[in-house]
C-alpha positions as CSV (number, residue, x, y, z in Angstrom):
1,X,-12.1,-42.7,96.7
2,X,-14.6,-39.8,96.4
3,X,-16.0,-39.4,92.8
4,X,-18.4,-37.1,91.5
5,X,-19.6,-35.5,88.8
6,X,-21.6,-31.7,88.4
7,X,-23.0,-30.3,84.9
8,X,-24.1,-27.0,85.0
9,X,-25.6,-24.6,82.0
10,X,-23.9,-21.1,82.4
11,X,-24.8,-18.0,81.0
12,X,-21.1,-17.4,79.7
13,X,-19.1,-17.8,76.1
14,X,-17.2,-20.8,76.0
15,X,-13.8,-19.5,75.9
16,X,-14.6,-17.1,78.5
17,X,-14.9,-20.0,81.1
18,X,-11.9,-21.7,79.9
19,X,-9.7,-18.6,80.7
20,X,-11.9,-18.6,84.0
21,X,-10.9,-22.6,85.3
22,X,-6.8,-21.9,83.5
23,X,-6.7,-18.7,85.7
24,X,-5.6,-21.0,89.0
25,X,-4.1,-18.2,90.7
26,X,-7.3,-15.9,91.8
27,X,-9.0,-19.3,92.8
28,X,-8.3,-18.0,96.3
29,X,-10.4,-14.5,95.2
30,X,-13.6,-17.2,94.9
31,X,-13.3,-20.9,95.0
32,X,-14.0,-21.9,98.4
33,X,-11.8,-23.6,100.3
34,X,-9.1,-22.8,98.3
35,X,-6.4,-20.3,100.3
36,X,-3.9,-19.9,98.0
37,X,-3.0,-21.1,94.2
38,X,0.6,-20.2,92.4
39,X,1.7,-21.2,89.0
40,X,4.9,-22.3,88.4
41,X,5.4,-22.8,84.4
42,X,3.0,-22.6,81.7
43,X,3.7,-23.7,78.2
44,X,2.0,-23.8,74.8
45,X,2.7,-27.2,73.0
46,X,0.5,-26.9,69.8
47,X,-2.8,-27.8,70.8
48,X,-2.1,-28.5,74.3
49,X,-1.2,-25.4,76.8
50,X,0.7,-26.8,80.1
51,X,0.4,-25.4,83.3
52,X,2.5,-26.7,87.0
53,X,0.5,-25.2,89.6
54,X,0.1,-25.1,93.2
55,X,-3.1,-25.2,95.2
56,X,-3.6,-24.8,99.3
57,X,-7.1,-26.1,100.3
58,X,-9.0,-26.8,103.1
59,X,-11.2,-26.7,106.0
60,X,-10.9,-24.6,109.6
61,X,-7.5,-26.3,111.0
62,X,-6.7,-28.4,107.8
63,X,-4.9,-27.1,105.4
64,X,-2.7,-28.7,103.0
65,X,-0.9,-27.7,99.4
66,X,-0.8,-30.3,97.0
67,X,1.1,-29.6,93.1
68,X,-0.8,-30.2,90.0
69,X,-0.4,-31.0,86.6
70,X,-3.0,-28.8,84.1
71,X,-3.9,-29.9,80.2
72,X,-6.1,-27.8,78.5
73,X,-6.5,-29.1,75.4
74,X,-7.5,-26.5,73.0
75,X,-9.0,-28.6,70.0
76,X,-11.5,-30.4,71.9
77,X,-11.8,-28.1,74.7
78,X,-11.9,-30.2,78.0
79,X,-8.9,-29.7,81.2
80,X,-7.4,-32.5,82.7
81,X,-6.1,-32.2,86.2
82,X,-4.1,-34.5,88.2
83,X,-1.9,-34.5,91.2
84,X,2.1,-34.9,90.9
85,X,2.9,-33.8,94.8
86,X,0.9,-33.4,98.2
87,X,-1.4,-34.8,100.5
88,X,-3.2,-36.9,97.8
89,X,-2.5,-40.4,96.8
90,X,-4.7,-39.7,93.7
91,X,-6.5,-36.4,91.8
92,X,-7.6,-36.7,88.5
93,X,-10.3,-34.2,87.1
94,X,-11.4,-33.0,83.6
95,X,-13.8,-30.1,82.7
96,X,-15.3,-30.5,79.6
97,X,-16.7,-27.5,77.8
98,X,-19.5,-27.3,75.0
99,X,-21.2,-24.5,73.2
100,X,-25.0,-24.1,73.6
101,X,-27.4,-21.5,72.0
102,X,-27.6,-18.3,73.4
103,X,-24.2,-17.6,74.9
104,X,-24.8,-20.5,77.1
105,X,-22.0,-23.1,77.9
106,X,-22.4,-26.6,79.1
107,X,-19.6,-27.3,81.9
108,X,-19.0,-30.7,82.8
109,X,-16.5,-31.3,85.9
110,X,-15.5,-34.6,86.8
111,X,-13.4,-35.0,90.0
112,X,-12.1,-38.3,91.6
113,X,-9.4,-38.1,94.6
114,X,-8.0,-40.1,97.6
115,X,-6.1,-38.1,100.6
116,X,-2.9,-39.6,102.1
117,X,-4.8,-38.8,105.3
118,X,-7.6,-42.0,105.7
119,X,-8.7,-39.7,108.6
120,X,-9.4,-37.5,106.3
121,X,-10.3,-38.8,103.3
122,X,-13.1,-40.6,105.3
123,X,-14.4,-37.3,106.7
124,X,-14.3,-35.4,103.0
125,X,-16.4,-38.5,101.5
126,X,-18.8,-37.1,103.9
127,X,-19.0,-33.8,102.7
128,X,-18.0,-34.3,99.1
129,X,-21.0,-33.7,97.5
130,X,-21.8,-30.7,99.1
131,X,-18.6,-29.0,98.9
132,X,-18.4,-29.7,94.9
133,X,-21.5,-28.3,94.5
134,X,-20.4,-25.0,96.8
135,X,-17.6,-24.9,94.4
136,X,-19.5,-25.5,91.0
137,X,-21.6,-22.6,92.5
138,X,-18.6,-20.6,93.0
139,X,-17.4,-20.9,89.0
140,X,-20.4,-20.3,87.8
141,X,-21.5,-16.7,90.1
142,X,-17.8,-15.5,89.1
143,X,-18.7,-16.1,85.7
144,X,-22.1,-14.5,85.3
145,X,-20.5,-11.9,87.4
146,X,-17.5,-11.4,85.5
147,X,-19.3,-12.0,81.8
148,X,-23.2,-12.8,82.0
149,X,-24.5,-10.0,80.6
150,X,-22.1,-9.3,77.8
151,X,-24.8,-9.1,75.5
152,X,-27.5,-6.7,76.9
């Protein structure tokens, strides 16, 4: 199973970014490979908000939609992810948040996954790496874009 991990120091408040990763639907607007994201019920449960949501990803002729289960858990501000329908025999992926000085937050996104597919799965531990990163890259330039500068 592909299993990485990317930290990344972004020019953003906290809860800014939060409200960025729980907003699945415009994924599509800049996550790469991601063609279309729906959610289907969201609820507040004290400190943990629940969110169903649908994502379509992939990669010229390869596209599949898989359902996923989204924690945020408010008091110790991290997202846990995981599969519950699709092309994936396994998804689980948490984003951990933590204030720094200066506006700056420390994202931490952990990601481990198996596709159905072995065809597949085999070709994306190829290009894992590379596509997180193009996707870290992708949260943080919406983020500096939507909030960086707040301050000045």
């Amino acid at each position: 199973m592909p299993k990485a991990s990317v930290k990344r120091l972004i020019e953003c408040e906290k809860e800014d970014l939060v409200n960025l990763v729980l907003d699945i639907e415009r994924y599509p607007e800049f996550v790469p490979f991601c063609y279309h994201a729906k959610i289907y019920e969201v609820k507040d449960e004290g400190e943990l908000k629940k969110i169903i949501a649908d994502l379509t990803i992939g990669k010229g002729p390869f596209k599949d939609t898989y359902k996923s289960d989204v924690v945020f858990n408010k008091e110790n501000d991290t997202i846990f992810v995981k599969n519950i329908d699709g092309p994936l025999n396994h998804l689980s992926n948490n984003w951990t948040f933590s204030d720094k000085k200066n506006g700056i937050t420390e994202v931490t996104f952990d990601i481990d996954f198996e596709i159905k597919n072995k065809f597949l799965n085999s070709l994306m531990i190829v290009s894992f790496q590379f596509g997180l990163e193009k996707i870290a890259d992708a949260f943080q330039n919406r983020a500096e874009e939507l909030f960086g500068n707040t301050k000045n």
